[in-house]
C-alpha positions, -999 to 999 in steps of 0.1 A, spaced: 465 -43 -92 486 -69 -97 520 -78 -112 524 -71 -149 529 -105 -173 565 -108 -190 547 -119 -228 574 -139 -250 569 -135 -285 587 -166 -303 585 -163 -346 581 -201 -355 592 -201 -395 567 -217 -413 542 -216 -387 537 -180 -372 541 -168 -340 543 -183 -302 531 -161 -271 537 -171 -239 541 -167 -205 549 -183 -173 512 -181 -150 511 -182 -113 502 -218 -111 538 -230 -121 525 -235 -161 536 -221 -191 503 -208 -214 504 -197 -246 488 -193 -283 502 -200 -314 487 -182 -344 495 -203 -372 502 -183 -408 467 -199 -423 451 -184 -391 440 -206 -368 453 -199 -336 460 -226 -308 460 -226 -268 484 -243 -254 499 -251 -215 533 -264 -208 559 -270 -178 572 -241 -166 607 -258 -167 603 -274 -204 576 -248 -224 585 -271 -254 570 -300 -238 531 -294 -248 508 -308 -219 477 -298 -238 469 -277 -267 436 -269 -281 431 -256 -323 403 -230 -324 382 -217 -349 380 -183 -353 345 -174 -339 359 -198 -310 389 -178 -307 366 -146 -303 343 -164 -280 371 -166 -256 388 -139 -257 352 -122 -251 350 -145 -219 383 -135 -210 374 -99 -207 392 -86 -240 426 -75 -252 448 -49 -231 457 -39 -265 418 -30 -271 415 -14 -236 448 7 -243 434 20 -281 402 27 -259 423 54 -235 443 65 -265 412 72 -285 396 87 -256 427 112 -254 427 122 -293 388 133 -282 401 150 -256 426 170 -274 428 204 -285 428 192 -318 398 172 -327 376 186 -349 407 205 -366 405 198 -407 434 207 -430 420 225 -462 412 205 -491 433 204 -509 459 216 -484 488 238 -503 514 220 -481 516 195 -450 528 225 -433 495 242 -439 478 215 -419 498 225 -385 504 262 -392 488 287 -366 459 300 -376 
């Protein structure tokens, strides 16, 4: 497995937010999701990530095109295990009473 990716999150008031991070090949990639938004892929120098080499604007069934071709989000993979470890609980398929007499009725023994 390899190393794991040091993400910058940058807010940009009036704008959105910048994510970044410094790839293997020397280059700084990154997205901007603008506050309307679109969102926009961009590659910089390593040494000056405010000097844009290239950016791209994308739609956003272009934006889900390529994250599809990019093999998803680790956020969705993560919320995959997670939900597959609530199913796996003890306590799945355990329902307060409606209406519950107290919050503390939910987790009481039974």
């Amino acid at each position: 497995m390899g190393r794991m990716v040091k993400l910058d999150e940058t807010p940009l008031p009036g704008v959105g937010m910048r994510y970044d991070f410094d790839s293997r090949s020397g280059k700084r990639v990154g997205v901007i999701t603008h506050r309307d938004g679109r969102r926009e892929i961009f590659v910089a120098r390593r040494d000056d990530p405010d000097a844009c080499a290239e950016s791209i604007v994308l739609a956003d069934d272009e934006a889900e095109a390529v994250a599809d071709l990019l093999g998803g989000s680790a956020v969705t993979r993560r919320l995959e295990t997670s939900m597959q470890d609530i199913q796996d609980s003890p306590w799945t398929g355990y329902r307060c009473p409606t209406p519950a007499p107290s919050w503390e009725s939910c987790w009481a023994a039974p």
